[in-house]
C-alpha positions in Angstrom: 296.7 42.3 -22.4 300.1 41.3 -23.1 302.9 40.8 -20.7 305.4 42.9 -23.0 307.3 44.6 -20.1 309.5 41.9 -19.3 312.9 44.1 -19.7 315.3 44.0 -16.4 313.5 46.6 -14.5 316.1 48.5 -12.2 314.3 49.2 -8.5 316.8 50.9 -5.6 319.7 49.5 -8.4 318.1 46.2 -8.2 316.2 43.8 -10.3 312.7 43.2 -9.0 312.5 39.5 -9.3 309.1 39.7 -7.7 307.7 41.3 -10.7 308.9 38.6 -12.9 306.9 36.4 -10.5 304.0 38.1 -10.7 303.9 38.4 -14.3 303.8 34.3 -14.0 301.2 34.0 -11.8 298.7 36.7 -14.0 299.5 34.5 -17.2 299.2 31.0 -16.3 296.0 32.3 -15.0 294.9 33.4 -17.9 296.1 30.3 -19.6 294.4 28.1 -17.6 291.2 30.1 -17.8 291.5 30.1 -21.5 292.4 26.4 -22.0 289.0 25.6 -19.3 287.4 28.1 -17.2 286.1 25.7 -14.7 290.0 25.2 -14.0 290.6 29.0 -12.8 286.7 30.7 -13.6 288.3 33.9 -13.0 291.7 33.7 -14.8 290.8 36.1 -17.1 291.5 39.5 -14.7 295.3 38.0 -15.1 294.7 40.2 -18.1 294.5 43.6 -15.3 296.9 42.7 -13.7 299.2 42.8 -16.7 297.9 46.4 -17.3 299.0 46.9 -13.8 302.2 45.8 -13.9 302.9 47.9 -17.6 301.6 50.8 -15.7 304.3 51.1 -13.0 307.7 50.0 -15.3 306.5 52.3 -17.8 306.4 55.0 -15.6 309.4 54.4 -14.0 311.4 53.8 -17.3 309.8 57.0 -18.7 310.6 59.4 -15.7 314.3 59.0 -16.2 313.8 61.0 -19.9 311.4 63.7 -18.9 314.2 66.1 -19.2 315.2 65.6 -23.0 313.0 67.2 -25.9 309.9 65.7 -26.4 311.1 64.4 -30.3 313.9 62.6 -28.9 312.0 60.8 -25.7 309.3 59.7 -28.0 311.7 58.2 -30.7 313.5 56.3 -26.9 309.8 55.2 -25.7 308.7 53.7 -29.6 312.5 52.3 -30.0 312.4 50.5 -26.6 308.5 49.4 -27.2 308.9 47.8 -31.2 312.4 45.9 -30.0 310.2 44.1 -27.0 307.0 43.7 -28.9 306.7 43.9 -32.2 309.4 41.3 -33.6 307.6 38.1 -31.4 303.9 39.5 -32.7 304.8 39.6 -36.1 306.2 36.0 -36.5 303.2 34.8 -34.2 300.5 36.3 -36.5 302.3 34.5 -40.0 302.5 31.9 -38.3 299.1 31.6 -37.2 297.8 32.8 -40.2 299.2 30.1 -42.2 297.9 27.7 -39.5 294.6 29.2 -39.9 294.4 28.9 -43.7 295.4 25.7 -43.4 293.1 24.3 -40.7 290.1 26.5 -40.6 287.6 26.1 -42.8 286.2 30.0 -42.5 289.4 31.5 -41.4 288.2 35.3 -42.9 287.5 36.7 -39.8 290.9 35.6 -37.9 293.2 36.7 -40.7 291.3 40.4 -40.5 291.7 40.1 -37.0 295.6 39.1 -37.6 296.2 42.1 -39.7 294.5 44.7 -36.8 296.7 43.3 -34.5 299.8 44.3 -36.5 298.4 47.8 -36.4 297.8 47.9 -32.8 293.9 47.9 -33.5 292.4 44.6 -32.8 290.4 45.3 -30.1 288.4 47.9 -31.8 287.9 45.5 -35.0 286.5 42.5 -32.5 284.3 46.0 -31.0 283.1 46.2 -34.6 282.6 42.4 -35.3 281.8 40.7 -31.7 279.2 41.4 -28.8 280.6 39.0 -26.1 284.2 38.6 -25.8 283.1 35.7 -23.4 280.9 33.8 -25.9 282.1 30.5 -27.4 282.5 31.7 -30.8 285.1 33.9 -29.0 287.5 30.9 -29.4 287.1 30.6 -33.6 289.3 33.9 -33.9 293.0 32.8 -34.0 293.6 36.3 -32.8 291.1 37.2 -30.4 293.3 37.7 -27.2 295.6 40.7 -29.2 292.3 43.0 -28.2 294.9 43.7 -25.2 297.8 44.6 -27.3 295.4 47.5 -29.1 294.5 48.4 -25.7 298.4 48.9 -24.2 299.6 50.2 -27.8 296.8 53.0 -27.6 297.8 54.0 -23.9 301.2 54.7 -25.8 300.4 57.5 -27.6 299.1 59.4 -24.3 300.9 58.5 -21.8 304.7 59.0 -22.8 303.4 62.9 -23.8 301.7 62.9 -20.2 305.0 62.2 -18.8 306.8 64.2 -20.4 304.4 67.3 -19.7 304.8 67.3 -15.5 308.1 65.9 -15.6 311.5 66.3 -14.8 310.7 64.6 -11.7 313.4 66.7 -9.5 310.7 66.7 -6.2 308.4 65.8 -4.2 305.7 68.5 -5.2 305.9 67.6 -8.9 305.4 63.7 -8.1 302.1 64.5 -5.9 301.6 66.6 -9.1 301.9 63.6 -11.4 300.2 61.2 -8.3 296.7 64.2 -8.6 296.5 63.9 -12.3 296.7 60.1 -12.6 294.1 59.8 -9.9 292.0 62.5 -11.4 291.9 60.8 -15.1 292.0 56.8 -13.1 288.7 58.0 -11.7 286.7 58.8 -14.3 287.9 55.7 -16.2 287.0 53.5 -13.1 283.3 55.3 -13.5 283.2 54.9 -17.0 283.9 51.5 -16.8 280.6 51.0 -14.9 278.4 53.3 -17.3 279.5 52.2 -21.0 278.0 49.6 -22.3 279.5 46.2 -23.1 281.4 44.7 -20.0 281.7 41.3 -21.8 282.8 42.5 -25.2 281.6 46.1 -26.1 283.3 49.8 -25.6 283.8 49.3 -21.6 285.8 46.2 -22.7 287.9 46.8 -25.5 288.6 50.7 -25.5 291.3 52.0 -23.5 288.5 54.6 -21.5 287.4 52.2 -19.4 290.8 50.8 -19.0 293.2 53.7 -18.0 292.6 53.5 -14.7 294.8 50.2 -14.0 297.8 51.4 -16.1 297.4 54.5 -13.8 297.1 53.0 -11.0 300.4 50.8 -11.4 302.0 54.7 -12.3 301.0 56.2 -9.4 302.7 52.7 -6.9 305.5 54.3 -8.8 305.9 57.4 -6.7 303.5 56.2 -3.6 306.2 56.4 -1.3 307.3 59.7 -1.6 303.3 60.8 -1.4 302.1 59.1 1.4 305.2 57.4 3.1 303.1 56.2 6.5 300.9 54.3 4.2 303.2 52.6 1.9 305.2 51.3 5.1 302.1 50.2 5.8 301.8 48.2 3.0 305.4 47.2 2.5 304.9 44.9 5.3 305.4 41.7 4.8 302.1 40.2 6.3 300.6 43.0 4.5 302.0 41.8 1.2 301.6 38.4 1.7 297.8 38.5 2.4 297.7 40.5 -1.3 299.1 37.3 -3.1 297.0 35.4 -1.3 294.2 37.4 -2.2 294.8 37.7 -5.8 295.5 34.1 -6.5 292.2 33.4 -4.8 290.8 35.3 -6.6 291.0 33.9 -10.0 289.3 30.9 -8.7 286.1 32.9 -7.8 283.2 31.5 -10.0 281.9 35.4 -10.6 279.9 36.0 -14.2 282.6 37.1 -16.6 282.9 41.0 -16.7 285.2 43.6 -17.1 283.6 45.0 -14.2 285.1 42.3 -11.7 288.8 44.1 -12.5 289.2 45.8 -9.5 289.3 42.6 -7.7 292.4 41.7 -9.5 293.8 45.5 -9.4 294.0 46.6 -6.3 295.8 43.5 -4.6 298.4 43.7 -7.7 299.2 47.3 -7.0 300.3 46.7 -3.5 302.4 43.9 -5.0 304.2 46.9 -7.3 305.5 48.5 -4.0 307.6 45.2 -3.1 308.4 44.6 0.8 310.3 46.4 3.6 314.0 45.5 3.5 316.7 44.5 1.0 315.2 41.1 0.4 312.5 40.6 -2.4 309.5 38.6 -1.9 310.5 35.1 -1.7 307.2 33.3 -2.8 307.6 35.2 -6.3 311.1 35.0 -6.5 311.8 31.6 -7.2 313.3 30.6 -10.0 310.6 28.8 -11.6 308.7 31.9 -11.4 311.0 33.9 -12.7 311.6 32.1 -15.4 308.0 32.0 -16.4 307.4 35.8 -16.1 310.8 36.4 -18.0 308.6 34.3 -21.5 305.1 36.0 -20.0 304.9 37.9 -23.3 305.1 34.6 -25.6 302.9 32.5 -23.9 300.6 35.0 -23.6 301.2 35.4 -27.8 300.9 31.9 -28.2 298.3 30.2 -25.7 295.3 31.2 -27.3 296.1 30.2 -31.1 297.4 27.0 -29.7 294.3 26.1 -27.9 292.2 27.7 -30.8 294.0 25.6 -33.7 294.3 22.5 -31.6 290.7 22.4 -30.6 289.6 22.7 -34.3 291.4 19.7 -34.8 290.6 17.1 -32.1 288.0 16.8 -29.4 288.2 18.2 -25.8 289.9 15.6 -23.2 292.4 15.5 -20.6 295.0 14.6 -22.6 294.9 17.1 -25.4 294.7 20.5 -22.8 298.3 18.3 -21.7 299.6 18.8 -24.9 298.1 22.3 -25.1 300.2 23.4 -22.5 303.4 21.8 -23.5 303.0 23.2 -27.3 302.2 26.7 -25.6 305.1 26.5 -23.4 307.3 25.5 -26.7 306.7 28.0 -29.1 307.1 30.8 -26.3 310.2 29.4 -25.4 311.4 29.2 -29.3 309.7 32.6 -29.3 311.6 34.1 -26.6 315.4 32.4 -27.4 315.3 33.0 -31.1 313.2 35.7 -31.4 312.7 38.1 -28.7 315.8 38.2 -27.0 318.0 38.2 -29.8 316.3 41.2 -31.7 315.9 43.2 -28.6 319.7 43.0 -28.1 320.5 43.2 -31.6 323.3 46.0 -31.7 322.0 46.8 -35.2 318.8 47.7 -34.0 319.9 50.3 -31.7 319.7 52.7 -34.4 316.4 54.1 -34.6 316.4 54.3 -38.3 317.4 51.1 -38.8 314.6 49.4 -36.4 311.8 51.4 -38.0 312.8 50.7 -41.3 312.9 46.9 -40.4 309.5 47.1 -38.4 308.2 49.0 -41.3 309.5 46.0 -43.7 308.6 43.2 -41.6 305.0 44.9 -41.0 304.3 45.3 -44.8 305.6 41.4 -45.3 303.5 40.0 -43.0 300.2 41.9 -44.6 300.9 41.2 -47.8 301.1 37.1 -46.8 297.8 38.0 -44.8 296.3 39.6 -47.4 296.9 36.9 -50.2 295.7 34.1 -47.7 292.8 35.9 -47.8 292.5 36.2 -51.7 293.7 33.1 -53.2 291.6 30.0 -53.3 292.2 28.0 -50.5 292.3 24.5 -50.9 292.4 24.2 -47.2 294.6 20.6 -46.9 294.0 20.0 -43.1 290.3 22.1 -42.9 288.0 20.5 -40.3 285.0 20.9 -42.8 284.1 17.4 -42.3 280.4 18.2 -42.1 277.9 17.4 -45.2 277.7 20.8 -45.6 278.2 24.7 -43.2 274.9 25.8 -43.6 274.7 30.3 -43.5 274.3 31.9 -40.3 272.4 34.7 -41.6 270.2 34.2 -44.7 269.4 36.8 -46.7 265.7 37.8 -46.9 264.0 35.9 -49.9 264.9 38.6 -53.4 266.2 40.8 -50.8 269.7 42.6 -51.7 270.2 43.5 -47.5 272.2 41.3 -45.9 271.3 40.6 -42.4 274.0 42.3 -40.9 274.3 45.6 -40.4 270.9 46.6 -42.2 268.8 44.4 -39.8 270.9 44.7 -36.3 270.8 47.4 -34.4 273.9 48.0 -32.6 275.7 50.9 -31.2 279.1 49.2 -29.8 278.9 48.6 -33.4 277.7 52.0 -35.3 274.9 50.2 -36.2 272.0 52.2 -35.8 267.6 52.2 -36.5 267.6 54.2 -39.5 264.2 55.3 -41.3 264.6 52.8 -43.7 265.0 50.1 -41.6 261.4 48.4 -41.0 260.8 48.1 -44.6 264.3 46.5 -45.2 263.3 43.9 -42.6 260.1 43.2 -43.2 258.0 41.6 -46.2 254.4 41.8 -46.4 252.4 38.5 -46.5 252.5 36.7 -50.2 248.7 34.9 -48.9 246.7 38.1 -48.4 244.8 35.7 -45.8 247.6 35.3 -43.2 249.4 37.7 -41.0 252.4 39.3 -40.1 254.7 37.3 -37.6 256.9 40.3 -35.8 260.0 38.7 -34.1 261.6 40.5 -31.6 264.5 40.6 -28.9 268.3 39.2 -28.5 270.7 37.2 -30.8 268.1 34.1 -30.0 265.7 36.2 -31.7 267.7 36.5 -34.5 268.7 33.2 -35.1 265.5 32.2 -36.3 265.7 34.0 -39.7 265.7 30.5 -40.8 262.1 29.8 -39.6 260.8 33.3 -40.7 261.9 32.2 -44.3 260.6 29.1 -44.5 256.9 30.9 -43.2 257.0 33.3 -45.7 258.2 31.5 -49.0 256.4 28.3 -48.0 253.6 29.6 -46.2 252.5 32.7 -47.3 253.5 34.6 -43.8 254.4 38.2 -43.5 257.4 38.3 -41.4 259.7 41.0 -39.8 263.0 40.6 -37.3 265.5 43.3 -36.5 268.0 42.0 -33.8 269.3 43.6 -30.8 272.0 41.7 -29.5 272.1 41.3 -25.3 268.9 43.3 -25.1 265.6 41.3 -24.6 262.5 42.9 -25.5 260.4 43.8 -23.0 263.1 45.7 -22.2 264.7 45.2 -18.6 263.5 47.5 -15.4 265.7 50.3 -15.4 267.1 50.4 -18.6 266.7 52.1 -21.3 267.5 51.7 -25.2 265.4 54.8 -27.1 266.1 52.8 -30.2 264.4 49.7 -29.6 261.6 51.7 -28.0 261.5 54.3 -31.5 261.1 50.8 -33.4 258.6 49.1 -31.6 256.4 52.1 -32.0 256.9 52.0 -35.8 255.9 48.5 -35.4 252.8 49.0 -33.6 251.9 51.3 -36.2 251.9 48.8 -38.6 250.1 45.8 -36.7 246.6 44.6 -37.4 245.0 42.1 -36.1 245.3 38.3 -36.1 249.2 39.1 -36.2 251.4 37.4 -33.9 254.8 39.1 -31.8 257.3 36.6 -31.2 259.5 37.2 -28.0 262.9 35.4 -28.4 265.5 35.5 -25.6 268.4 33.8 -23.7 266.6 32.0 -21.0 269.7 29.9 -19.8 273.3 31.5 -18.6 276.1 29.6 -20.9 279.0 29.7 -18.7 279.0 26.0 -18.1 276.2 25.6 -15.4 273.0 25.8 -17.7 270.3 27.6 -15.0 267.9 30.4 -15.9 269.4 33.9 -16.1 268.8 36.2 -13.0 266.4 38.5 -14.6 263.3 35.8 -15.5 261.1 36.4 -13.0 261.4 40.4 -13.6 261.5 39.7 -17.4 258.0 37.3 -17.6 256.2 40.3 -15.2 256.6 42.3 -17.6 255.9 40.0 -20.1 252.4 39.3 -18.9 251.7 42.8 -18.7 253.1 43.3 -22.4 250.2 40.5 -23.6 247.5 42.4 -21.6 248.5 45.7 -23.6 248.4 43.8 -27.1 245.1 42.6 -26.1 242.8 45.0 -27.5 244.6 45.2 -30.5 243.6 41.4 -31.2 247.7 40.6 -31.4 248.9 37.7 -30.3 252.2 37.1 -28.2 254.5 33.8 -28.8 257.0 33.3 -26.3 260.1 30.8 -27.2 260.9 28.6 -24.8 264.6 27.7 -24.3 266.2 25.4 -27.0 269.1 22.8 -26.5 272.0 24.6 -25.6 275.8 22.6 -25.8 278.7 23.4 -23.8 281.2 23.0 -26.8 283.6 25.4 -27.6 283.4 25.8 -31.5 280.6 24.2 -33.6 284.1 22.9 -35.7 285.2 20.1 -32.9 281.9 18.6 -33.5 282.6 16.2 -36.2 280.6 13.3 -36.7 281.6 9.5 -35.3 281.9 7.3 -38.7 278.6 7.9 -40.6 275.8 8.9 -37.9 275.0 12.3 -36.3 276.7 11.2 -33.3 279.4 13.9 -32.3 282.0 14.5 -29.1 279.4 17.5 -28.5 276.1 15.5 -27.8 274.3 16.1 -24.3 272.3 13.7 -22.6 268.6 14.9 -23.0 267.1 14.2 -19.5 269.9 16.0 -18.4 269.1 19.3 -20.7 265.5 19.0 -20.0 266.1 19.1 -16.2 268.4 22.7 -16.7 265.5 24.2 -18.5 262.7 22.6 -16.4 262.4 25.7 -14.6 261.7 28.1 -17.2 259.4 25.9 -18.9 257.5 25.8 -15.9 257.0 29.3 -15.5 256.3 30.1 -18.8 253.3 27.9 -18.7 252.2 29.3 -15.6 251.6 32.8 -17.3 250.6 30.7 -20.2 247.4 29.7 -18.3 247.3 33.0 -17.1 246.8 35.0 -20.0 244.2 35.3 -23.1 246.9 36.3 -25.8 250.4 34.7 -24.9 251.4 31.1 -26.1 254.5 29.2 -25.8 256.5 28.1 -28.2 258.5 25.5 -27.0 261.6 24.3 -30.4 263.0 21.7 -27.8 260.9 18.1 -29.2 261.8 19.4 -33.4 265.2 19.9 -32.2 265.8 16.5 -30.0 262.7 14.2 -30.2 261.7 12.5 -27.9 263.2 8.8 -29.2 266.5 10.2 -28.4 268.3 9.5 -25.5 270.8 12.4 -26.3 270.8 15.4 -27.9 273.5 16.7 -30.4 274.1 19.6 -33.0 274.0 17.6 -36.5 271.5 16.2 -38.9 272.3 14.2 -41.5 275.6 15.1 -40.5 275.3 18.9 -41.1 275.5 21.3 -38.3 272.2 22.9 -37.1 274.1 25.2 -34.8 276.3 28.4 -35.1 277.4 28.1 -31.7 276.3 26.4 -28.7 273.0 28.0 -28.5 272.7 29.7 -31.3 271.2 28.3 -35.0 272.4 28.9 -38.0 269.6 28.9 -41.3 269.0 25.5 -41.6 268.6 24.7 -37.8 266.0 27.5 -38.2 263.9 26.2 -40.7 264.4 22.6 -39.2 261.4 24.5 -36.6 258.7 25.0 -39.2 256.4 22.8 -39.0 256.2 22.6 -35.3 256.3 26.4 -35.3 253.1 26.1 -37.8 251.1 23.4 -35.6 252.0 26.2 -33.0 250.4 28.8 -35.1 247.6 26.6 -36.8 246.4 24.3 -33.3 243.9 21.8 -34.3 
């Protein structure tokens, strides 16, 4: 979310300073979050309260042109939202862009991501391309934080017509009106936020459904008093508003799992910050100057905190000093942003006239693509790229003579519209080339997927049938309660075409990666039904392989892990006793059912990974990453597994 909505907002004929104020406090939380989220763990709901706050001047500018046709208010709302936003995005993303060519050595996917933004669509591109908008690889897209600009930009096109609809505002029955409707539609966002998937990064994340409710909430604080008057002196109070600050600044320092979920937390405190205090004073604590200041550039730090921090951390390792100069090159280019570039075009007399200003956005819109679109086409000879690794290995190889690629013909994925088709078993899945051996059938997560490197290797090297179709964030056996028909429809398929003597690898994240490695919160449920899953394949003479936990980093892109002088050694390494201790529970139980059972083996990738000679454990061999991400492998950290994964299959 972007703090666009900095315009001198009149309130009883008065600026609300306190607004200003506010906006301060929701984006240096953000910032701070973003630059380290053990500095404010839950910084990210700033983002809410910026929807908040959009909410409620919105509907207060809007009300004053309910009366005029609906042609002429909407050509006011678009005017008065291109002259505040669209001038400081455009030079942000060219800017960036060029950064990003420059620096980054796979810059494709920010530069897409770049051009969606300038269409007000980002956040349902990074639907289409990302699972977790809290995941480290998060941080590699230059332009990952506009998913809130495509957010606010869609609640344009509805609300302005919503307005317009129940207004003029000329009484009290026709506010309560407006005050019914917004709670009506708030509520069933609210619930939908809770039943769509994909709180960290899917639909209840990015799409505007499960996100209406907090711009209608800060509406509704709009005409609160004249609805309930008893309860808005109520919380007009001083003490009253007071304890909200309080509350939401706490707030952001909650250590609570990242999720869109957590919002309300955030929302509710905010919107009893919209109605201001009793009296002709403003709230003091968010009225200081400072504070003003800061919420008067929210809008351009907000634009340029996260490609600083991206760009920055591609370039040199994480320390102290560098999240110093983080902060001070943020705070520099919104400042430059905001003197040279906001202000001035917002005020520009010549674009008052609407022609004029949607000509010039339409000019400055096509400009900007076209320098996207040939970064993306000409050879880059990237002159300060941090590819200082031997070599990037793929992500995602390509079955061996297979024309698939992995994505989207062997993910399944509906945040994603990719879905189990009837061809989609046969596309992932060869037969054995050694009529002797079996099939190996991986299933589960993204840490299921990431060993296509390994299934590879045990087919073209070892004779091995081998099948994997991914299902990111969903383990297999799936969880207690849940349901996914889709996974269920293609294990079936699958245990149509098992025989014996072949082998079902379950592959999982067994350790939380939000910087305190522990095991998830669903283990114990998961390996019940587990053990009951290798007592079904049983009769069928199938075998069950559970992977154990591998090394997983706390670095924020594979990229800032470049090697010191010759040797493997990188900023990123983790001391090993350490990592063993984090996953020492989970190892432990999974050799409890281990002894357990007849049919279910471990699999344990830790010792090929980081033997046992080392006293630390990093991401590179031979000076080549092994990793996507910090717990994910890319092809050749796969197949590093091979021959421990065939000692696994072939005991002596």
């Amino acid at each position: 979310m972007h703090p666009s909505n900095y315009n001198k907002f009149k309130w009883t004929s008065e600026y609300r300073r306190d607004i200003d104020g506010l906006r301060a406090i929701a984006v240096l939380s953000v910032i701070l979050n973003h630059m380290n989220p053990r500095y404010a763990p839950s910084g990210y709901l700033g983002v809410d309260v910026f929807f908040v706050i959009s909410g409620f001047v919105i509907t207060h500018s809007l009300s004053r042109y309910s009366s005029t046709t609906l042609t002429e208010y909407l050509k006011i709302f678009f005017a008065r939202r291109l002259r505040r936003i669209f001038p400081a995005l455009v030079v942000c993303v060219a800017i960036t862009s060029l950064a990003a060519w420059a620096i980054d050595p796979l810059p494709e996917v920010s530069l897409k991501t770049g051009i969606s933004a300038l269409l007000g669509a980002s956040n349902i591109f990074l639907l289409h391309i990302s699972a977790d908008y809290f995941a480290q690889t998060a941080a590699q897209n230059f332009f990952t934080h506009t998913w809130s600009l495509g957010v606010e930009e869609q609640f344009y096109f509805l609300f302005p017509i919503l307005i317009w609809l129940i207004g003029p505002f000329t009484g009290p029955n026709r506010e309560k009106l407006f005050v019914a409707i917004l709670s009506l539609i708030g509520a069933l966002s609210f619930m939908a936020l809770f039943i769509l998937p994909g709180a960290k990064g899917g639909i209840a994340f990015y799409l505007p459904v499960g996100r209406l409710w907090e711009f209608f909430l800060g509406a509704a604080m709009v005409f609160f008093p004249t609805v309930l008057p008893k309860t808005s002196t109520v919380l007009k109070k001083r003490s009253t508003q007071l304890a909200c600050l309080i509350a939401l600044i706490s707030i952001f320092f909650l250590p609570i799992s990242p999720s869109a979920t957590w919002s309300f937390l955030a929302v509710l405190p905010a919107a009893v910050l919209m109605l201001g205090p009793n009296g002709p004073h403003y709230n003091q604590l968010l009225s200081f100057t400072g504070m003003v200041s800061i919420g008067r550039i929210s809008y351009s730090l907000y634009l340029w905190h996260w490609p600083v921090i991206s760009l920055t951390s591609m370039l040199f390792k994480p320390t102290l000093r560098l999240l110093v100069i983080q902060l001070i090159l943020t705070f520099m280019f919104a400042i430059l942003s905001f003197y040279f570039v906001e202000r001035p075009l917002r005020e520009s007399p010549i674009l008052r006239h609407s022609r004029k200003l949607f000509a010039g956005a339409a000019g400055a819109l096509f400009s900007c693509m076209i320098l996207i679109y040939g970064l993306l086409v000409l050879t880059n000879p990237k002159p300060l790229s941090t590819a200082v690794f031997n070599k990037l290995p793929e992500a995602f190889p390509a079955w061996p003579g297979s024309p698939y690629p992995h994505a989207p013909h062997c993910v399944i994925d509906h945040t994603r519209q990719w879905y189990l088709k009837p061809d989609t078993l046969a596309k992932c899945t060869l037969k054995p080339t050694n009529s002797g051996q079996p099939t190996i059938w991986v299933i589960g997560d993204s840490h299921a997927g990431h060993l296509r490197g390994l299934l590879r290797e045990l087919h073209s090297r070892a004779g091995y049938g081998i099948h994997l179709v991914e299902i990111p964030g969903l383990a297999f056996p799936i969880q207690r309660g849940l349901s996914f028909p889709s996974q269920e429809e293609l294990f079936e398929r699958i245990k149509a075409n098992l025989k014996r003597g072949d082998v079902i690898v379950l592959s999982r994240l067994l350790l939380t990666r939000d910087g305190l490695i522990r095991p998830v919160s669903d283990l114990d449920t998961w390996l019940s039904d587990v053990e009951s899953f290798s007592d079904a394949m049983q009769p069928l003479g199938v075998s069950i392989t559970v992977v154990a936990p591998l090394p997983i980093f706390r670095f924020t892109s594979i990229s800032v892990c470049r090697p010191v002088s010759n040797s493997d050694s990188t900023p990123c390494d983790e001391n090993r006793s350490e990592m063993i201790e984090a996953r020492s529970e989970v190892t432990r139980k999974l050799q409890s059912i281990e002894a357990r059972t007849f049919n279910m083996r471990v699999f344990d990738p830790f010792p090929a990974l980081c033997p046992e000679f080392q006293s630390n454990c990093g991401p590179l061999k031979q000076r080549t990453p092994l990793y996507r991400d910090r717990d994910h492998l890319n092809g050749l950290g796969a197949a590093q597994l091979f021959d421990s994964f065939l000692r696994h299959l072939n005991p002596l």
